[in-house]
C-alpha positions as CSV (number, residue, x, y, z in Angstrom):
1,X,0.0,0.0,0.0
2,X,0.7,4.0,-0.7
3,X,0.0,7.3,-0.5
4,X,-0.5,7.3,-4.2
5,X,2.7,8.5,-6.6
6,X,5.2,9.2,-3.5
7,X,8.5,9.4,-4.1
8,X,10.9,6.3,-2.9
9,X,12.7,6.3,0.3
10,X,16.4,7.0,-0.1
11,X,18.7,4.1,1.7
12,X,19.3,6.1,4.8
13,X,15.5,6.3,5.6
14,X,15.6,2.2,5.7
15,X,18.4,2.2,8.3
16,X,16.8,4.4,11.3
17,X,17.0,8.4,11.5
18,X,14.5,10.9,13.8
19,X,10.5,10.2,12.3
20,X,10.1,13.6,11.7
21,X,13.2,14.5,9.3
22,X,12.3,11.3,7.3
23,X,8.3,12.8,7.4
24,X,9.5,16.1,6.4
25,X,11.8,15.0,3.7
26,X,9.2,12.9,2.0
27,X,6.0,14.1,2.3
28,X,3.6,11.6,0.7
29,X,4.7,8.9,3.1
30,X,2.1,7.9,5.0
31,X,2.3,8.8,8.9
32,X,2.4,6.2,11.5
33,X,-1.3,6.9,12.6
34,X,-2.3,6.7,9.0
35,X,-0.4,3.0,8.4
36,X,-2.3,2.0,11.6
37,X,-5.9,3.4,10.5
38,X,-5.1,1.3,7.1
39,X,-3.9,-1.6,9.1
40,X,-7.5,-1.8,11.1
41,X,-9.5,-1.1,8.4
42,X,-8.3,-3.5,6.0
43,X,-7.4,-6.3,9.1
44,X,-10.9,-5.7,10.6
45,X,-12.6,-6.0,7.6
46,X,-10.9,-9.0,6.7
47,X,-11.7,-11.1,10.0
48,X,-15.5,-9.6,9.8
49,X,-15.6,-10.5,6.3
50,X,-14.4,-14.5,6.8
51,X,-15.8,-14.6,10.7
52,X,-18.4,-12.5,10.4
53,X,-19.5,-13.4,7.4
54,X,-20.1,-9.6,6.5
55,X,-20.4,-10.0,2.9
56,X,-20.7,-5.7,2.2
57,X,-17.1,-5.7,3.0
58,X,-16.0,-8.1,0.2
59,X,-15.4,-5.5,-2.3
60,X,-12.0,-4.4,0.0
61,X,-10.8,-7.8,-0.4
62,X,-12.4,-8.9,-3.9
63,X,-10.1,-7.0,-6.0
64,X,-13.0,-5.3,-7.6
65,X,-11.1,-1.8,-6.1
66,X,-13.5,-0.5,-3.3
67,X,-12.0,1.8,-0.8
68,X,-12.4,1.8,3.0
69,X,-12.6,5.0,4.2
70,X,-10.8,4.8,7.4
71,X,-8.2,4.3,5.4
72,X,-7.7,7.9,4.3
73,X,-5.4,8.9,1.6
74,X,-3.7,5.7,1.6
75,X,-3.7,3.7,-2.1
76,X,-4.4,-0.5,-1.3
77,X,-3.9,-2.4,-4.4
78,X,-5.5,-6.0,-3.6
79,X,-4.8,-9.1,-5.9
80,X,-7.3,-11.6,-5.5
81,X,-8.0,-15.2,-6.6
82,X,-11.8,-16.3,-6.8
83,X,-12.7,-19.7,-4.7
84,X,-13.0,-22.7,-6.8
85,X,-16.7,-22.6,-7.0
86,X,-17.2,-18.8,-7.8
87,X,-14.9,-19.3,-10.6
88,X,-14.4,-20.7,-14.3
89,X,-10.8,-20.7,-15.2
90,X,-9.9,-20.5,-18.9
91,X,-6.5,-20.2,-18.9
92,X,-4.1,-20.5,-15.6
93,X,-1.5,-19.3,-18.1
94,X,1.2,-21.0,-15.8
95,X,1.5,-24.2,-19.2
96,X,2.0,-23.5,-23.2
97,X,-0.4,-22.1,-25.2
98,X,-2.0,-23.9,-27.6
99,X,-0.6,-24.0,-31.1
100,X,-2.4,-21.0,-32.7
101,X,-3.4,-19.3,-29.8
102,X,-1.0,-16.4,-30.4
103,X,-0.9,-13.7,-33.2
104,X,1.7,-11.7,-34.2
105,X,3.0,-11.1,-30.6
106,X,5.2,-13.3,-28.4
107,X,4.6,-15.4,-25.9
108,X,6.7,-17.7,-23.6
109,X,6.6,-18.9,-19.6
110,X,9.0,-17.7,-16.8
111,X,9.4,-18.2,-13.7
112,X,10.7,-17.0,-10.5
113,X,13.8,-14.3,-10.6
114,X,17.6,-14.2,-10.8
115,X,18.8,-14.3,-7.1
116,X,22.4,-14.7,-5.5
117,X,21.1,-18.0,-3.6
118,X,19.5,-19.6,-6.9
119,X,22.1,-20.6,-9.4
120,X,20.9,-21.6,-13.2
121,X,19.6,-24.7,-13.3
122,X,19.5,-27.0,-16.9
123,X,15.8,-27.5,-16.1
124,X,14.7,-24.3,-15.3
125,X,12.1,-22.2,-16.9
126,X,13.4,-18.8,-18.0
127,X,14.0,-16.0,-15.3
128,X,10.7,-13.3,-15.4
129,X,13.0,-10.4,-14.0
130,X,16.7,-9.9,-13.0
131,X,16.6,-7.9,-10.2
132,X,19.6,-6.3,-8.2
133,X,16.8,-6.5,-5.3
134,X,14.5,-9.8,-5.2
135,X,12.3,-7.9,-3.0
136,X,11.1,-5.6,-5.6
137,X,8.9,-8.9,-7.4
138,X,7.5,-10.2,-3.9
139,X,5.6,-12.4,-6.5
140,X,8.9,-14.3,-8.4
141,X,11.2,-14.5,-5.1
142,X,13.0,-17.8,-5.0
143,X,12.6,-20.1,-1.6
144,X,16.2,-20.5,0.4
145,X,15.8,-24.1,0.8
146,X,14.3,-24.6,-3.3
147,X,16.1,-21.7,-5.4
148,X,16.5,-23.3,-8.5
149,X,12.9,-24.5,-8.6
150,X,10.2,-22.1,-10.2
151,X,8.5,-19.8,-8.5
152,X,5.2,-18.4,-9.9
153,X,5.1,-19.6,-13.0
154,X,3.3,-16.8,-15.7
155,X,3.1,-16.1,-19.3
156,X,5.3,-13.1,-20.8
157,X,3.4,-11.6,-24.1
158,X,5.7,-9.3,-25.5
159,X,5.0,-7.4,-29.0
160,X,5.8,-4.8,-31.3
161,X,2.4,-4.7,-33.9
162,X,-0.7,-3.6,-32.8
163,X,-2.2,-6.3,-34.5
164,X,-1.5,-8.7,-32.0
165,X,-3.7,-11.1,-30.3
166,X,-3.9,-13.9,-27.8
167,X,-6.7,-16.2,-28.4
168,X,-8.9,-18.6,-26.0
169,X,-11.6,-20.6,-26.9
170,X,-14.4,-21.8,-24.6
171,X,-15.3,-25.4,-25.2
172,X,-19.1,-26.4,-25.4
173,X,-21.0,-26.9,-22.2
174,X,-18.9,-23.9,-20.5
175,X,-19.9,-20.6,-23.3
176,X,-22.6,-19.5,-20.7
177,X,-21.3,-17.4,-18.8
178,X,-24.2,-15.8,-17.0
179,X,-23.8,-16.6,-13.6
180,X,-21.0,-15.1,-13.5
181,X,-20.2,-11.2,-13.0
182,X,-17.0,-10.7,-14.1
183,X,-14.0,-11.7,-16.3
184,X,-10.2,-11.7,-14.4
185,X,-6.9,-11.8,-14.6
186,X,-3.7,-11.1,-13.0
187,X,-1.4,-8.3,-15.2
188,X,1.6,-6.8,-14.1
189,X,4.1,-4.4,-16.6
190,X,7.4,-5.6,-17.6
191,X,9.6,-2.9,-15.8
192,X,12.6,-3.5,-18.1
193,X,10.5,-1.6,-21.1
194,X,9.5,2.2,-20.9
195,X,6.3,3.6,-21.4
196,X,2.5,2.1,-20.1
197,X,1.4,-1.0,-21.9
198,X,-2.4,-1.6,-22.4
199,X,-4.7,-4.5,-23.7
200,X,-7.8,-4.4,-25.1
201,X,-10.1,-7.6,-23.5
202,X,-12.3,-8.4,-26.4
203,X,-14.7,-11.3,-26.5
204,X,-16.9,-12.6,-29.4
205,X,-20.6,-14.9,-28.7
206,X,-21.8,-17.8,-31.1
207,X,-23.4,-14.9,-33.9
208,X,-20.2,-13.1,-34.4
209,X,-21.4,-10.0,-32.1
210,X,-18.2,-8.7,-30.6
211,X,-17.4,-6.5,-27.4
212,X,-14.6,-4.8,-26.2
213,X,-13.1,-3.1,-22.9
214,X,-9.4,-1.3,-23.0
215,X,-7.6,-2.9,-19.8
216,X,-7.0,0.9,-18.7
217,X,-10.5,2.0,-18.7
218,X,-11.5,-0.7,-15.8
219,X,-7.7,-1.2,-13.8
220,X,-4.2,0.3,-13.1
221,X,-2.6,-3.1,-13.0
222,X,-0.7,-2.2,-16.1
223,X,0.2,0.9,-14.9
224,X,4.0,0.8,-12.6
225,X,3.9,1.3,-8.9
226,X,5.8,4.4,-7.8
227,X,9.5,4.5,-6.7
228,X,12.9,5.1,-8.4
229,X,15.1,3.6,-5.5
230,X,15.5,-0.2,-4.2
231,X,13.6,-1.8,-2.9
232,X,11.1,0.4,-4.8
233,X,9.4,0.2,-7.7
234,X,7.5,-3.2,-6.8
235,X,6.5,-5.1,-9.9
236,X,3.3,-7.2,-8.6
237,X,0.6,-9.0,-10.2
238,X,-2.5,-7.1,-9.5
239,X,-6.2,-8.0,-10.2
240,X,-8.0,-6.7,-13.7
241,X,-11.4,-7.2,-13.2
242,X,-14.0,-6.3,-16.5
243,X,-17.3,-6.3,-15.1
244,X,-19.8,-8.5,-18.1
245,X,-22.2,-6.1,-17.4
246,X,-19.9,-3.6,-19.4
247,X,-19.3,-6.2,-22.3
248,X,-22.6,-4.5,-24.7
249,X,-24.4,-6.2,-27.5
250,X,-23.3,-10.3,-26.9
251,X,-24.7,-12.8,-25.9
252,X,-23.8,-14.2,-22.6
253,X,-25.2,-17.4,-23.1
254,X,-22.8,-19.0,-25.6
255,X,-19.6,-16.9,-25.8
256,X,-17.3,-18.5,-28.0
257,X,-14.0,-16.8,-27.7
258,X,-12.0,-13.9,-25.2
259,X,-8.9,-12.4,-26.9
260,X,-6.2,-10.5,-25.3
261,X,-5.3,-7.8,-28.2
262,X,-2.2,-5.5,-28.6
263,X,-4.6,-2.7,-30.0
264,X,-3.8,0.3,-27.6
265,X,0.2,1.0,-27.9
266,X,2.2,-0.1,-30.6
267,X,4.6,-2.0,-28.4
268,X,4.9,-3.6,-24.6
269,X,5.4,-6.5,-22.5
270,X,3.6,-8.0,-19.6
271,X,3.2,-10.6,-17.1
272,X,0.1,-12.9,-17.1
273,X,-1.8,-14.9,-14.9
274,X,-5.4,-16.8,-14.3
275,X,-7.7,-16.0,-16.6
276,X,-11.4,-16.7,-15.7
277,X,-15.1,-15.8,-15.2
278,X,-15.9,-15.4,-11.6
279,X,-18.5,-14.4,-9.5
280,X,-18.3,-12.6,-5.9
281,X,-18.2,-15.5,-3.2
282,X,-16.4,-16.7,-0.2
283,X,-15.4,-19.8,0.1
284,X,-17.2,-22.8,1.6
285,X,-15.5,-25.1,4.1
286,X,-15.8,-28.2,1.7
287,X,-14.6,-31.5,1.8
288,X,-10.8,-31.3,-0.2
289,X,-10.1,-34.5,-2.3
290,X,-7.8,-37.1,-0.6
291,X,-4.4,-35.8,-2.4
292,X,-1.5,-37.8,-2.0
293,X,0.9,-37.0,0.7
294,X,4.7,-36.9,-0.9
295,X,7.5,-37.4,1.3
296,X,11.2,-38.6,0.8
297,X,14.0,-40.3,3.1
298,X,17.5,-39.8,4.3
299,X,20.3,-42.2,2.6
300,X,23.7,-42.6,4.4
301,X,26.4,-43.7,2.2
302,X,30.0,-44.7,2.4
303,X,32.1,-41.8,0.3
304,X,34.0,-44.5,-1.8
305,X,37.8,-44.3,-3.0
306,X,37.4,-44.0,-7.1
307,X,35.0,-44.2,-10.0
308,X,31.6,-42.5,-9.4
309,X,28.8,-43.5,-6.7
310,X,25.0,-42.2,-6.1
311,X,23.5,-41.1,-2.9
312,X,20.1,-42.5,-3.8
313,X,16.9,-41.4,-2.1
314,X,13.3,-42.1,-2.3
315,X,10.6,-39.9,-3.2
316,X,7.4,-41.5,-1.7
317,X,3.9,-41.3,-2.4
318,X,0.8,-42.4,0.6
319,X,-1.3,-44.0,-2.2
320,X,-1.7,-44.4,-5.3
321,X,-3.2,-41.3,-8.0
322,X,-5.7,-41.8,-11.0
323,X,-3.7,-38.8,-12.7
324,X,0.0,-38.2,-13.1
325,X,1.8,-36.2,-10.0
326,X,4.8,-34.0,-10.1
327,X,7.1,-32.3,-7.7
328,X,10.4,-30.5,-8.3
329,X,13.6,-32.3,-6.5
330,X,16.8,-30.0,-5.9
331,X,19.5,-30.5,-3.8
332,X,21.1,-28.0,-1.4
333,X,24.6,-27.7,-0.1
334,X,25.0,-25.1,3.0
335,X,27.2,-22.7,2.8
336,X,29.9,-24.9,1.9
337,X,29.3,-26.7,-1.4
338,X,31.4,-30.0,-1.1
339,X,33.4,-30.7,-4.5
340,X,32.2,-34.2,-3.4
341,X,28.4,-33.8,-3.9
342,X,26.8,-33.1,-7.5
343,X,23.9,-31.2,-7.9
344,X,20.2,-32.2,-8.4
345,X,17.7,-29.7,-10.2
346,X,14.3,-31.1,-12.0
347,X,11.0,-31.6,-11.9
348,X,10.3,-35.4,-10.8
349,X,6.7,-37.2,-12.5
350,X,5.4,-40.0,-10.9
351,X,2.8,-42.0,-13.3
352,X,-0.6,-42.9,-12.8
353,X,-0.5,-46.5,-10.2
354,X,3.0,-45.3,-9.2
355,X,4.2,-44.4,-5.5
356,X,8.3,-44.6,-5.4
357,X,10.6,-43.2,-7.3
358,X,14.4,-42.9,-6.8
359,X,16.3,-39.8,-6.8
360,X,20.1,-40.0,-7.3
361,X,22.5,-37.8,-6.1
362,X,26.3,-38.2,-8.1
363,X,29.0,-38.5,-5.3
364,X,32.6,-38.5,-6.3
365,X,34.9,-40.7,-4.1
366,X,38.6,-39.8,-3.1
367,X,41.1,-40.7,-0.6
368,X,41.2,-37.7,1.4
369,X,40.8,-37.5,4.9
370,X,38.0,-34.6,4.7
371,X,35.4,-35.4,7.1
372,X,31.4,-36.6,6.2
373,X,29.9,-34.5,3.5
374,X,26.2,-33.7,4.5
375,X,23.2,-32.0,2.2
376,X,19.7,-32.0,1.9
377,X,17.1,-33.2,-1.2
378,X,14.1,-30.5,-1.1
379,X,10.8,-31.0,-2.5
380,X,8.9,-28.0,-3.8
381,X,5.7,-27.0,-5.9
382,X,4.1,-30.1,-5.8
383,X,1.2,-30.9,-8.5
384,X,-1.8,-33.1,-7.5
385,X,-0.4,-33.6,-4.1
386,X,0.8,-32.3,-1.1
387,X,4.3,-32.5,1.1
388,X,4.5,-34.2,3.9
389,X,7.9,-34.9,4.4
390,X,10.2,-32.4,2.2
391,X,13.6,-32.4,3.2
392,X,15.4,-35.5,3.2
393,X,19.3,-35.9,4.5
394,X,22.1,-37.5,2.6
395,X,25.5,-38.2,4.5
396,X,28.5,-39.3,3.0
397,X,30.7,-40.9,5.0
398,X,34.3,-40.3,4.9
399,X,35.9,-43.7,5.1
400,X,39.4,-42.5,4.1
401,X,42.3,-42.8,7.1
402,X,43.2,-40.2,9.5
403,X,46.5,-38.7,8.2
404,X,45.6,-38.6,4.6
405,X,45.8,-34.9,3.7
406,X,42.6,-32.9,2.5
407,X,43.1,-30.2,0.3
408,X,41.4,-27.0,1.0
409,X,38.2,-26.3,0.0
């Protein structure tokens, strides 16, 4: 949140100095009793909204862009994500497109951001941003104990032609879209390009009857957040939200297509994520389905004196899934990264019917008296399941005579 376009912080105003020199040297930051109003109208509202059941107060937490006001001057930009059953996705936009879907733009997935703690990895989707800071994409930030595995994963449509077009169609048996209210999406603006992107959100029924909103005349999510100085500007997904009511002259009840065109600037790049009709709802305490529960062991192994060896672990499943299940695997060091240990990075699929699998760890043996060699084999953004146990220890143990002289690390 912000008092609207205020200037960034410079770095000394991060590291302590009297309130009211950094107050008076940047006057758009809000005060402390103005964070606090903001913090008990958006906290209350949040607690009477899901406790409560208050549902008036949904629009500050909806992402439709109503504003409390107790919260004064202050600027809350709110990214939401409809419940399952208030919501009809067409596109998570987090897998390929399908062949044909895009038109004379460019589009490919990325994920996560460059970081000191995450080196490349041979598996790894592109990098959305590289950031001297990663706290200016709160969205893309890498784990510490998974770097190298993806983090958010998004579409980046790029163009240069106005003529450009991403295309979705709605299969049969999902082109009424009445009971819903409003079509969504998650946007953010590629901060490496100048100027304001835009979209136009067009969407055509079954007779050919066409209608068309600019992004900019219903959000700012396209527009950049304020700030010239790290950590500022933020680059975050925010919530565009085109009410059908404002879609004139089609037919709700069979819409056949919703394009994403290039129509407003000539050239631009942005993030996006979760396309889909939804409706205003809280969610309902449900039964979840029985997802498998993924866990993986320790392995203790002897270091060896030549050739190669593997440190192998297993990557177990509670029961058995109907559809396949994937998790990424990754192994992590310490601070010390022991020449001895290779590196794992990739995303692990078990099949439909299977429950084990084995992940191998390259070891490379010596004679060295260097002492046990420890690290750890994560698991992260699992798919159709959920972690039970995620971090599994390997030990390799140095089984070479005292005396024998390591070399330095």
């Amino acid at each position: 949140m912000d008092p609207g376009q205020a200037t960034a912080p410079a770095w000394d105003d991060w590291w302590g100095g009297p309130a009211q020199e950094r107050g008076s040297r940047h006057p758009g930051r809000l005060s402390a009793s103005e964070q606090q109003a903001v913090g008990r109208a958006y906290i209350a509202g949040f607690f009477r909204l899901t406790l409560g059941r208050e549902t008036m107060l949904a629009p500050l937490l909806d992402g439709s862009g109503a504003r409390a006001a107790s919260a004064g001057r202050a600027v809350v930009r709110v990214s939401a994500h409809a419940p399952d059953n208030a919501r009809r996705d067409i596109a998570r936009l987090d897998r390929p497109l399908p062949a044909g879907a895009v038109i004379s733009a460019t589009a490919h997935l990325c994920a996560g951001i460059t970081a000191w703690w995450a080196p490349a990895s041979p598996t790894r989707l592109p990098v959305c941003l590289a950031l001297a800071d990663p706290s200016q994409a709160p969205h893309w930030t890498p784990a510490w104990l998974a770097p190298t595995s993806p983090t958010t994963t998004v579409t980046h449509l790029s163009w240069t032609s106005m003529s450009g077009r991403v295309r979705f169609a709605l299969p049969k048996g999902q082109q009424d879209v009445r009971r819903f209210t409003a079509l969504t999406f998650r946007a953010a603006a590629d901060p490496t390009l100048a100027g304001r992107p835009d979209l136009t959100v067009r969407v055509v029924d079954g007779h050919g009857r066409a209608a068309a909103v600019p992004v900019s005349a219903v959000s700012d999510a396209l527009a950049r957040l304020p700030g010239t100085q790290m950590p500022l500007p933020k680059t975050i997904l925010r919530t565009v939200r085109v009410p059908l009511a404002s879609l004139h002259g089609v037919d709700l009840r069979e819409l056949r297509t919703v394009e994403l065109r290039t129509d407003r600037v000539s050239s631009g790049a942005v993030f996006l994520a979760d396309l889909a009709f939804v409706r205003s709802s809280l969610g309902r305490l449900t039964e979840l389905p029985r997802l498998p529960q993924v866990s993986v062991s320790d392995v203790q192994i002897a270091e060896g004196n030549i050739g190669s060896r593997s440190a192998n672990l297993t990557v177990t499943m509670s029961h058995r899934s109907r559809i396949p299940v994937s998790v990424y695997v990754e192994t992590l060091h310490g601070w010390f990264n022991d020449s001895r240990i290779g590196s794992v990075s990739r995303r692990l699929v078990l099949k439909p019917g299977q429950t084990q699998a084995t992940v191998s760890v390259p070891v490379t043996p010596n004679i060295l008296d260097d002492g046990d060699a420890v690290f750890w084999l994560v698991l992260s953004v699992p798919n159709d399941a959920v972690l039970e146990r995620a971090i599994g220890m390997g030990t390799v143990v140095d089984d070479d005579p005292a005396g024998n002289a390591a070399l330095p690390r």
